[in-house]
N, C-alpha and C positions, 0 to 999 in steps of 0.2 A: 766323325764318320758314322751314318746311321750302321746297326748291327744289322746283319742279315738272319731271316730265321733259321737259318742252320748255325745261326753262331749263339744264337740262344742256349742259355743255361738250361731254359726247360720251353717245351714249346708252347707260344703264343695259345690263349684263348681264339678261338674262331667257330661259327658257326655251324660246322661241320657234323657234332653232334650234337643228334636233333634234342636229349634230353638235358642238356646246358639251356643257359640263359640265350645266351648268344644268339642261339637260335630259333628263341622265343622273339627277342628282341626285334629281326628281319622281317620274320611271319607277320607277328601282330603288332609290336609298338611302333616301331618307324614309318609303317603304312598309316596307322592313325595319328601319328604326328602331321605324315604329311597331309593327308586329309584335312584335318585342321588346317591347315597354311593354307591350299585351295580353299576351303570355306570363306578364311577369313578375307581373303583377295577379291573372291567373290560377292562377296559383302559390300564393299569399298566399289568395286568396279558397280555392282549394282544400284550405287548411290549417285555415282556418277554417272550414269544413264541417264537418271530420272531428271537431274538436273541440268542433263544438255539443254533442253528445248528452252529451258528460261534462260539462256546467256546469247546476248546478241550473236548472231552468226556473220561470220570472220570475227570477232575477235579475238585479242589474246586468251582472253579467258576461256573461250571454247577451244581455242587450237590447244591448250594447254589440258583440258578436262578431256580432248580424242587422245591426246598423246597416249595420257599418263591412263586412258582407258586400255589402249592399245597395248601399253608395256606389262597391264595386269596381267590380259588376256597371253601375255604371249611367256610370264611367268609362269601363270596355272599353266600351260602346254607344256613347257617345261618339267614342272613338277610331276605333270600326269606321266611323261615318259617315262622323268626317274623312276617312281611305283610299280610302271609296267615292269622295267628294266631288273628292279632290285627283286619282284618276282620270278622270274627268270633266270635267275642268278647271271647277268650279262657282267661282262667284263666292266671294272668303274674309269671312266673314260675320264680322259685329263683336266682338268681344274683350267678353264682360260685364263690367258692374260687380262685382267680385269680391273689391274692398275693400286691392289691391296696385294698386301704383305702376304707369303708362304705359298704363293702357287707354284710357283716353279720348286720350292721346295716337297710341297706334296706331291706332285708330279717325278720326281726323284727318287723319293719311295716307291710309288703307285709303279713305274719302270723297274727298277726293283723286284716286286714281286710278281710282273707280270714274267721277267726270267724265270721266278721261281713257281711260276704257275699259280699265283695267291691271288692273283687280280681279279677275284669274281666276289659278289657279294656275300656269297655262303663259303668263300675260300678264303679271303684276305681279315686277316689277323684283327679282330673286333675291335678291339680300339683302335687300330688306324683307321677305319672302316668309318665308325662313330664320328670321329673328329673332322674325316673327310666328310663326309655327309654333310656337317654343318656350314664346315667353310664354303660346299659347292652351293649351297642352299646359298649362303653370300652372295660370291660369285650372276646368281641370276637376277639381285637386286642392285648390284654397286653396275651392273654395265647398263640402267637404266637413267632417264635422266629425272623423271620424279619418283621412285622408288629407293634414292640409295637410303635416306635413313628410316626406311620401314623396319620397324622389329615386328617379326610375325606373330611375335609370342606376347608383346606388352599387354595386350586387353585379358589374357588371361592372367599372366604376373600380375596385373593388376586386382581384376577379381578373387583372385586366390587371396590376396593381401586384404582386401577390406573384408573377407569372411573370416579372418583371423582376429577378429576384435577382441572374442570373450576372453583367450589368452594374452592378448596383449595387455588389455586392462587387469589382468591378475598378477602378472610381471610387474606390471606400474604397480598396483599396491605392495607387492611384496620386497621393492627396492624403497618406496618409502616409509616400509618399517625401520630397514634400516640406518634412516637418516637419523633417529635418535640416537645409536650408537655408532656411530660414525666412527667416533677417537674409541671406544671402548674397542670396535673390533681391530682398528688398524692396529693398535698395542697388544691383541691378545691374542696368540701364537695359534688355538688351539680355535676359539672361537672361526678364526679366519681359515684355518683348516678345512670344518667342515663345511662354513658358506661358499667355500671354495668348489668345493665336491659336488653344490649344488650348483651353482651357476657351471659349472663346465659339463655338467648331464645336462640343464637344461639349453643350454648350445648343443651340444652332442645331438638331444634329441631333435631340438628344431631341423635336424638336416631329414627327418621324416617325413617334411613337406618338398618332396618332388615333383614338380610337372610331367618331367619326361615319363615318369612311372606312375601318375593319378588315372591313366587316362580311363580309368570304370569307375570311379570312386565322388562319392558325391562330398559336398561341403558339412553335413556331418561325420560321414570316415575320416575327412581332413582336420577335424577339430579334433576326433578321438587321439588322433596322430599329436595332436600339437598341446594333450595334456602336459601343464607344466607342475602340478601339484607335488609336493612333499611327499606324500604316499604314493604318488604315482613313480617315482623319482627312486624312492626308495622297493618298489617291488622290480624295478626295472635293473637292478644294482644285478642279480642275477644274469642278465641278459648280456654283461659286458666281457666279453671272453676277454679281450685282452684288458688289462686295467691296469694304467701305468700313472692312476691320479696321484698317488703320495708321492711318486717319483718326481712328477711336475711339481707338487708343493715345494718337495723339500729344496727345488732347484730354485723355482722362487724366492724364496726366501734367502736365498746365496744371493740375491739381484739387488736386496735393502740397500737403500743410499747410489746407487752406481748410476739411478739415468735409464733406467733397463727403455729401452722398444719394444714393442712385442709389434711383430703384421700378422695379418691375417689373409691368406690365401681364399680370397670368397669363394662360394660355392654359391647356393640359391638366392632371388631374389625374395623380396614379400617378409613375412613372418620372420624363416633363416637370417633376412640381414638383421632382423629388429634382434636378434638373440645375440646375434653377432655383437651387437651395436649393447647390449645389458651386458652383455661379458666384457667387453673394453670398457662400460663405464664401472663398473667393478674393479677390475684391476687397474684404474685410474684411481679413483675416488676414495674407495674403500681399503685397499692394499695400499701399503709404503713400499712396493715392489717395480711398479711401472710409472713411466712419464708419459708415456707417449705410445701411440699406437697407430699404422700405415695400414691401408685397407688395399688391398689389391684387387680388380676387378678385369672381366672379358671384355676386348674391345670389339665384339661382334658378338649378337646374338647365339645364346651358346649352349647346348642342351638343355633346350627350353627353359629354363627358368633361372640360369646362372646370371650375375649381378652385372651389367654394365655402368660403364659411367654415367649416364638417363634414371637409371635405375637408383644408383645409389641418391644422386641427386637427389630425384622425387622423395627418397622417403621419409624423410624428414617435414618438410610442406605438409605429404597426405597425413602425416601421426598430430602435424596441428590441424588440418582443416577436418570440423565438425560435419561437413558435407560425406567427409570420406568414412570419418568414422563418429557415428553418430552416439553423442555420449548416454543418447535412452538404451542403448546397447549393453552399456557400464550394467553391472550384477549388483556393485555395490553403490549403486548411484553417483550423482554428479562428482561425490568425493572423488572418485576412481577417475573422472576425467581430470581432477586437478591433478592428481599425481602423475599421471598420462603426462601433461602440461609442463607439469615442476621438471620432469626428467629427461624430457627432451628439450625444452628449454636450456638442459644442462649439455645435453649434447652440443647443441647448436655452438652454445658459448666455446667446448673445447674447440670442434670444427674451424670456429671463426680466428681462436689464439694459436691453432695449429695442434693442440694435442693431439688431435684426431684429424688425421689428412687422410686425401685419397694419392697412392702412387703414382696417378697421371693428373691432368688436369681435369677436375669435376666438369667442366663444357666440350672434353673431348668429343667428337661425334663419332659414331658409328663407324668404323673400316679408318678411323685415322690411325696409322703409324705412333708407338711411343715405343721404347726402347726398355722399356721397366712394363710395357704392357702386352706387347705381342706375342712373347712366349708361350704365353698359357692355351693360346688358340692354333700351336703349334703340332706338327703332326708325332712328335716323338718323347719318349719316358721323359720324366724329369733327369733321368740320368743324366741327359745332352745338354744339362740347363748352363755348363759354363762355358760350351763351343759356342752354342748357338745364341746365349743371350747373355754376353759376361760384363755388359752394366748392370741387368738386372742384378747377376749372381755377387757382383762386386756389391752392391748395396745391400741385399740381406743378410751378406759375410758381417755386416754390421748390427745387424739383430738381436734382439739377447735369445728371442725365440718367435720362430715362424711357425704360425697352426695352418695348418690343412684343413680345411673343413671339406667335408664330405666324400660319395664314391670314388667321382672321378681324379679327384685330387690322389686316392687313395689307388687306385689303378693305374696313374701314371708314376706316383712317387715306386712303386714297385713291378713297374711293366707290364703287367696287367697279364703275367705268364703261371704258368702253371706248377709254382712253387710247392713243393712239399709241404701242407698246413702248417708244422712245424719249424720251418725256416725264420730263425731269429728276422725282426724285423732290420737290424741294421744292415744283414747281407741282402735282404730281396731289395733296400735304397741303394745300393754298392756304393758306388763313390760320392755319391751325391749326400751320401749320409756322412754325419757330425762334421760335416764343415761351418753350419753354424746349428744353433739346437730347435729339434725338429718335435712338434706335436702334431699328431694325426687325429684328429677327431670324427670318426666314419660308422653312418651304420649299414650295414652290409645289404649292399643292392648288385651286387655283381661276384661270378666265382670266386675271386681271386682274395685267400687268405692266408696269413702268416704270425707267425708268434702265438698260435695256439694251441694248446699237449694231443698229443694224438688221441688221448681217450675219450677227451669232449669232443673232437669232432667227430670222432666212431658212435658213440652214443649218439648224439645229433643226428648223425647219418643214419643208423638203424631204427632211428623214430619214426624218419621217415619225410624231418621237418626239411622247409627247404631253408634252410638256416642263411643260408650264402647271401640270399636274394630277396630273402623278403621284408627287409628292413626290423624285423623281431630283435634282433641281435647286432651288437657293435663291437668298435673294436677303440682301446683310446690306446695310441703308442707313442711312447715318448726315447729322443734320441740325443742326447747331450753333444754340445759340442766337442769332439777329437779333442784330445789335451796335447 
């Protein structure tokens, strides 16, 4: 049963105050999201203008380029009302039947709080808000008949990804250092300790490449962002209020010999998955801790840059094709595209023997139904993840350990409410925690924090910094499984 805001432990994040994020978010980001999406429609429809006049008239081919011109057009009209609407703070009007999963569940909510009076856009509790948003954005492409598998965001996921070169090629060199001691680190306790530390900062950090949050930021701020250096690695150790890495090790290391799984809750496309994708080859390859590793992805278009099954797919392809990523790029010359080569190459091989799967089917399309997939584009905490989705939950119960990556994984595993800074992370997951063992990897793009002493965040706060939001600061939390 969803909780009602009055049955909250603390209340809901919402827009209401104007010097929160929240309602930065309404004003200025969601508006330039959608912008974007008009643009990009715009685009497309204006391509296919051009090329009416050259297709025989009557045939398929032009009834089909008026159609699918017409459905643009009647998308952007859409979208332009949304914009008006979310200005205005209007009431968010019900989610159609449109033949994909959780409308009538969002709609259940959305009735809900329109009892409660929370139905407006600067009223209704941020993350449901968020989430709604994206599923209605759905919604105006699945009831089309050539637009259902538009992602409005790929040309961007995509450019964002091939500007990420210089760090990708520095990853690649720095994972083929360690192929010469391959056996020395697997055997040495202490050695695998501290490459530990750095591969899971340098995943941590990679969640610093946000679409939804770029949107003033050029392709060198996004590089500054996507340092993976040693030294950078190491002054950034500061910055990690919560720091539960030895806890992780030493848990790992209980996992020697057993088969361990680890998943991984994706968050962003581009770069984040590539980081994703050097931390599972890690804890494969290099660790005697893990066998295997389940990649979990959105199956809709998802806060602009979150990892669909298309997504994850491509990125493998783009890291080999020299088109995408052009080895005159490489810092350290051609060598750095070999290593590029050798270690996705290695990827592929797990891929192909199964170490490395994706939880649905890699050819899923856009808006299909999977029962290990639909959860996550759900309107409610991870707290509901065993009413609402108990194949998913029954299959993680098998995990030896599940990471979250990023904000919103971190806002839904804790409700995204207004917990006392200090609130142990295992109470703000309530029941959803240690039923199997939970690693949060997040750097803070939204209020909502926990497990950190009150006097760092008073100090923090009297600086003045905006600590919460600006991605400066993370949090790594780790939750063992209930014994």
């Amino acid at each position: 049963m969803v909780i009602r805001i009055s049955e909250y432990p603390y209340p809901p994040y919402d827009p209401t105050d104007k010097s929160g994020f929240s309602y930065d978010t309404v004003v200025k980001r969601w508006p330039i999201i959608l912008t974007g999406i008009i643009d990009t429609i715009y685009r497309i429809d204006h391509d296919i203008s051009v090329s009416l006049p050259s297709l025989t008239a009557g045939s398929t081919e032009e009834t089909q380029a008026q159609t699918k011109f017409a459905e643009g057009k009647a998308i952007i009209e859409k979208i332009s009302q949304l914009k008006y609407d979310m200005a205005r703070d209007r009431p968010l009007e019900c989610i159609p039947a449109d033949g994909e999963v959780y409308a009538d569940e969002y709609n259940e909510v959305l009735n809900q709080l329109a009892e409660q009076k929370h139905n407006t856009w600067f009223t209704a509790p941020w993350l449901y808000a968020e989430c709604y948003l994206y599923r209605l954005l759905r919604s105006f492409v699945t009831q089309t008949v050539h637009w259902k598998s538009f992602d409005p965001f790929y040309a961007q996921k995509e450019e964002t990804f091939r500007g990420s070169s210089k760090a990708i090629y520095q990853l690649a060199t720095t994972i083929h250092e360690l192929d010469a001691e391959k056996q020395s680190i697997r055997d040495d306790r202490g050695k695998l300790a501290i490459l530990f530390k750095e591969m899971i900062q340098m995943c941590l950090w990679g969640n610093a490449t946000d679409l939804s949050l770029l949107t003033h930021m050029s392709h060198d701020d996004i590089a500054h962002l996507q340092t993976v250096g040693k030294e950078a690695q190491a002054a950034r150790l500061e910055f990690i209020l919560k720091d539960d890495q030895d806890k992780v090790i030493s848990y790992l290391e209980s996992l020697k010999d057993k088969d361990a799984r680890v998943d991984f809750v994706l968050d962003n496309a581009g770069f984040e998955l590539f980081t994703d994708f050097v931390f599972a080859d890690f804890l494969v390859t290099y660790t005697p801790y893990v066998k295997k590793v389940v990649f979990h992805p959105k199956l809709i278009p998802w806060f602009v840059s979150d990892v669909t099954p298309s997504d994850f797919k491509s990125t493998i392809p783009s890291l080999f094709s020299e088109s995408f990523f052009n080895p005159s790029n490489a810092s350290g010359g051609p060598q750095q595209h070999e290593y590029l080569q050798k270690m996705v190459t290695r990827w592929q091989s797990y891929l192909d023997s199964g170490v490395f799967t994706l939880a649905v089917p890699v050819d899923t399309e856009l808006g299909q139904s999977h029962p290990k997939g639909d959860f996550w584009t759900g309107p409610w905490p991870y707290w509901d993840l065993q009413e609402k989705a108990p194949e998913l939950w029954e299959d993680l119960r098998g995990s030896s350990l599940v990471v979250f990556k990023g904000d919103l994984n971190y806002r839904k595993l804790t409700g995204d409410i207004k917990w006392p800074v200090t609130t142990p992370f295992e109470t703000a997951v309530g029941s959803f925690g240690g039923v199997f063992p939970i690693l949060s990897l997040r750097t803070n793009k939204a209020d909502v924090v926990v497990d950190v002493p009150q006097e760092v965040a008073d100090k923090l706060d009297a600086a003045g910094e905006k600590w919460r939001v600006n991605g400066k600061y993370a949090l790594v939390s780790f939750l063992p499984r209930r014994a």
